[in-house]
N, C-alpha and C positions, 0 to 999 in steps of 0.2 A: 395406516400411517404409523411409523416406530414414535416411540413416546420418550427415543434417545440421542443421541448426537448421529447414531444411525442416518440420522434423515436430515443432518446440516449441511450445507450449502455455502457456497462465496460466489460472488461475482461483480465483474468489473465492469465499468465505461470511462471514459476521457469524457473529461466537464467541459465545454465550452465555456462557461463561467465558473470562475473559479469559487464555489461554495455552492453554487448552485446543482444538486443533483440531479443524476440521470437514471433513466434504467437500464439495470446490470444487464449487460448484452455476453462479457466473454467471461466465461466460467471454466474453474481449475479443480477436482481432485483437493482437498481441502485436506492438511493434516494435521493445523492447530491453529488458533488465532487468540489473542492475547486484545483486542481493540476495545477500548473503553473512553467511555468519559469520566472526568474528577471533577466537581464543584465543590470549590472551599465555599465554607461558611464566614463572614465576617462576624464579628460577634463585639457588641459596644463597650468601650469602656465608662462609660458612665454611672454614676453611681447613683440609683432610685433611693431614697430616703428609706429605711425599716426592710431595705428586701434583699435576700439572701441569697436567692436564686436568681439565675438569669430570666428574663421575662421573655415573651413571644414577641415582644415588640422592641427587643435588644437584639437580634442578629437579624443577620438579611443574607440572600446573595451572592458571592464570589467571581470568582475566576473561572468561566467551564478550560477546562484540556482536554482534548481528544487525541489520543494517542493509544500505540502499541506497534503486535509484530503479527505477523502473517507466515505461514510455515507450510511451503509447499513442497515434492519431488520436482526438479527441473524435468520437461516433458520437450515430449520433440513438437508440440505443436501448442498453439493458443499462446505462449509469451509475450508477444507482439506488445499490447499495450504496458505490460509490466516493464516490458527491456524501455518504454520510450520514456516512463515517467524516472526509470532508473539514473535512467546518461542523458536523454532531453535533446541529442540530433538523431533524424532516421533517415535512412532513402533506401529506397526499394527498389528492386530491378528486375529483369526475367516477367518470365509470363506462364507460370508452374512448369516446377516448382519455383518461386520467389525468393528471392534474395534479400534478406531486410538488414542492412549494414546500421550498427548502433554506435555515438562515437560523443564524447562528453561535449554539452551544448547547453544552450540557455534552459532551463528550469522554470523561467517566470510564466505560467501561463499551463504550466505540464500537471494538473492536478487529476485526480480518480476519485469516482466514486467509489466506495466500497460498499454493498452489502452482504449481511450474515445473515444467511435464515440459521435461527438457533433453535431448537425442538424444546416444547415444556411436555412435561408427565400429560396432560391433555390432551395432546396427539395433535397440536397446533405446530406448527414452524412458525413462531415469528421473527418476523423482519425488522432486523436494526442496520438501519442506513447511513455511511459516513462521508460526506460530505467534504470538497476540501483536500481530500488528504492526498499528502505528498512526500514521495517518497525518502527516508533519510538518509537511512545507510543500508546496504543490502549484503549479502554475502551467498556464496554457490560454495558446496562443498562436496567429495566425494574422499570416499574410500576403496580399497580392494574388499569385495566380497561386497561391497551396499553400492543403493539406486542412490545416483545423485540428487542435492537436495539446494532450493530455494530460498532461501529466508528474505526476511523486509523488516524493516524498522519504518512504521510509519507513523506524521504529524499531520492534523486536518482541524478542520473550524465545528464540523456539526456532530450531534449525533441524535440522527430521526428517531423514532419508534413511530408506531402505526395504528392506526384506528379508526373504525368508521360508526358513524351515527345515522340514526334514522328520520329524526325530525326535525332535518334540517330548514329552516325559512329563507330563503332570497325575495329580492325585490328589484324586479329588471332597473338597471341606469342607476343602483345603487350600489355602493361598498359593502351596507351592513347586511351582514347575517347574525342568524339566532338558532341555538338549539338548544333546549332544557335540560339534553343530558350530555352536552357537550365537554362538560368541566374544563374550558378553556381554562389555559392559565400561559404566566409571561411566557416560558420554553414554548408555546405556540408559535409564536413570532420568527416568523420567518419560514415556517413550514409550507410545504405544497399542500398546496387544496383543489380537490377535483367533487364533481356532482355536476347535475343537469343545470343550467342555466349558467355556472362558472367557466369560465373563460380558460383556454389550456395554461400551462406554465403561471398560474396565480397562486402565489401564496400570501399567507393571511398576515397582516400588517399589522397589525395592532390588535389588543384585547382589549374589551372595556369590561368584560366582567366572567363572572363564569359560562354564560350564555349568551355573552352575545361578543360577536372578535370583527374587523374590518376587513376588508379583502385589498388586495394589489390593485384588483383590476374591479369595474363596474361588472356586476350583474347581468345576464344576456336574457334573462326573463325571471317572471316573478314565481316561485313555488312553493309548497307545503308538502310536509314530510318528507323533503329531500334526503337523497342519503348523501353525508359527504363520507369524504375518501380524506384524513389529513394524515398526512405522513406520505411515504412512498410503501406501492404494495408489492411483496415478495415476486419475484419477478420469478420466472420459469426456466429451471436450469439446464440447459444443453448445450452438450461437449462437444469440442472439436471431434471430427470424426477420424479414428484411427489414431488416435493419442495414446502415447504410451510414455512411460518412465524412462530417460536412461538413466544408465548404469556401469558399473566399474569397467568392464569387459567392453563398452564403445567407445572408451577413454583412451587417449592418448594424450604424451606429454609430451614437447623437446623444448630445450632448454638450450641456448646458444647454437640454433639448427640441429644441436644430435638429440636423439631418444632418450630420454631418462623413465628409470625405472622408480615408478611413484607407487608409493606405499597408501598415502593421503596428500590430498590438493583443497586449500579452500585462499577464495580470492574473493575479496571485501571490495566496497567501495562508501565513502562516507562523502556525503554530498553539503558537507556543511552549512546547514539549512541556520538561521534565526527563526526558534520557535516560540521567541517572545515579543513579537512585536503588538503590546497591547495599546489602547488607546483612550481617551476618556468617552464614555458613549458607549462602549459595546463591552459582555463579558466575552466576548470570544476573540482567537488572537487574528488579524490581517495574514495574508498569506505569507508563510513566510517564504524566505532570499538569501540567496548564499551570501556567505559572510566572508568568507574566505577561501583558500586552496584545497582542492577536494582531495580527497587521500584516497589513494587505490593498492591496496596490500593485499600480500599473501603469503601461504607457509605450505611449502613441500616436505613430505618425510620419506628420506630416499637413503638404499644403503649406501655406506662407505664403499664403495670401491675401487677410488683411487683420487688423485687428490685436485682433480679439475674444478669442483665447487669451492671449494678449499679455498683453492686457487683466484678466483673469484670474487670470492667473501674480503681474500686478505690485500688483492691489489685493487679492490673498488671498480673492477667491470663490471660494465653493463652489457646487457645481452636481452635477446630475444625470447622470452615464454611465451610456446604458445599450447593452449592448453583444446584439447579438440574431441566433441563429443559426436559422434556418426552411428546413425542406426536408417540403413537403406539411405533414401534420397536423402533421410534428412538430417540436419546437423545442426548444433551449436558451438562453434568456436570462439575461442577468446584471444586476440593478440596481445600482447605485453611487451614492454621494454624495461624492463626492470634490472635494480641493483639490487646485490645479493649483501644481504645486512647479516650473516651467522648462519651456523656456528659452526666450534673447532669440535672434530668427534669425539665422542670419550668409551671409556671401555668401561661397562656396567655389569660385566661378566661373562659369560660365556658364549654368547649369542652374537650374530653377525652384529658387527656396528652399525649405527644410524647417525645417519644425519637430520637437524630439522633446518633446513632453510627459508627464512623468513627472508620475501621479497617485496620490494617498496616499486611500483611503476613511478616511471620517472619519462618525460617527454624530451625524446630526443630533439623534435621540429614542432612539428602541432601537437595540438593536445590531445588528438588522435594515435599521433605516433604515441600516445605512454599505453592507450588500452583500446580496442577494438572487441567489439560484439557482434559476429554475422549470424543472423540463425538463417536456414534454409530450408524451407518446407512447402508445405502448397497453401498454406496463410497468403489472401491476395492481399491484407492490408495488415499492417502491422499492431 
């Protein structure tokens, strides 16, 4: 086993419940991940008579966040759940290869779980599990000469770690359990719990102390030295089969139906999530809900060579980008209706002029018509 990032891992599920984890079933080629949680600390203002320093029984607590970004190659296969939690309507057609048509849709309900197997010096993977999260803003980028690339901006409710004990105690028809080297503590709450006589999808409800925490669900028989399982365990990762990278060279661009010559393409979407919906009762935040108008942008860098974007840019048409990636059967397309927001070219010396056009998708009829995602591959389910 590498004792380095060598041997890290991602993989995804759609939550049926929203916080509720699953295990990681569709797995990507991982090229960076940024997910973490924040716990602020509160700390009292109160003043202890004679004492100078803060005392152990003056802060408590906080706020947990869970949050970050995910950084993948766009592949011609496995997207499916990422493109659903991305936009949030799918429908699928064909019978291989499959056609997964993606188009902006409701979000409440579209959450992932995420887990990272992270590698320590000990020659362990372990498993950090995110619960919750859903997607914010995302962006696809390419250049001439590089493999296109994925990015994700994501916000979520949990963040598991993993661990199992050996002396665990149940008692059929009851809640409590006990293990002496358990080190329960509050962050238990809420965790999955698995072992012999524990009920599937139970997790642990309450703590009363280091050794001893409540379950979800009753006991299905009485044991000693149980092993529990709390947390979610590293799940086993395998790839779509035949998955590859694309890349500059499967790319194609036209712009108002003609071809343009693209230098770089990257097209965003921000799904303007509330990722502050806190409550009294819980440190972690409610799922969050669009708040407003989802923004879908992007910026082509293309030469001067004549004045039809220009053109564009200075009388505020709208036009058709569609930006299309094809390797064999399979493909990723993206349709657009965008306006073209700049710029005017300038001459920075001696070299062929550029243009950078920055485009804002804008919805002619439905919300469909401002941005379209088909991918096409032998994925039967998205």
């Amino acid at each position: 086993m590498s004792r380095t990032g060598l041997a890290a891992q991602i993989g995804y599920a759609t939550e049926v419940t929203v916080g509720t984890p699953e295990t990681a079933t569709a797995f990507l080629p991982l090229i960076s991940e940024s997910l973490t949680q924040d716990r602020t600390r509160l700390e009292s203002g109160g003043i202890i008579a004679g004492r100078r320093v803060l005392t152990s029984d003056q802060w408590n607590g906080g706020d947990v966040t869970v949050s970050g970004s995910v950084q993948h190659e766009l592949y011609n296969r496995g997207l499916g759940k990422l493109f659903t939690a991305m936009f949030g309507a799918v429908a699928t057609t064909g019978a291989g290869p499959y056609t997964h048509t993606f188009t902006p849709g409701d979000l409440t309900g579209d959450a992932l779980t995420v887990q990272v197997g992270r590698p320590a010096t000990n020659g362990t993977v372990y498993p950090f599990t995110y619960a919750g999260m859903k997607v914010s803003s995302w962006e696809i980028a390419c250049a001439a000469g590089e493999i296109a690339t994925l990015g994700m901006d994501l916000v979520g409710q949990r963040e598991f770690a993993y661990r199992t004990v050996t002396d665990g105690v149940t008692t059929n028809a009851s809640t409590s359990i006990t293990s002496a080297t358990a080190a329960f503590s509050v962050d238990d709450v809420g965790k999955p719990i698995s072992g012999t006589g524990i009920a599937a999808a139970t997790t642990i409800a309450a703590v009363t102390s280091t050794t001893a925490a409540t379950l979800s669900a009753s006991a299905t028989a009485t044991g000693t030295s149980v092993t529990f399982t709390i947390g979610v365990a590293l799940a086993t990762a395998t790839y779509p089969a035949s998955i590859k990278p694309l890349k500059f060279n499967h790319a194609s661009v036209t712009l108002g139906g003609s071809a343009v010559n693209v230098k770089s393409l990257t097209l965003s979407g921000s799904n303007m999530l509330d990722d502050s919906r806190r409550f009294l009762g819980n440190q972690y935040i409610t799922e969050p809900l669009e708040m407003g108008l989802r923004e879908y942008t992007g910026s082509l860098e293309i030469e001067f060579t004549d004045l039809t974007q220009y053109t564009r840019f200075a009388a505020g048409t709208e036009a058709a980008l569609v930006a299309a990636f094809v390797s064999g059967t399979d493909s990723v397309t993206i349709t657009t209706n965008v306006r073209v927001d700049g710029t005017t070219p300038n001459v920075g010396g001696r070299d062929i002029l550029t243009q950078t056009l920055p485009v804002k998708c804008i919805a002619s009829s439905t919300d469909a018509s401002a941005i379209t995602a088909v991918l096409v591959n032998s994925d039967s389910t998205p």
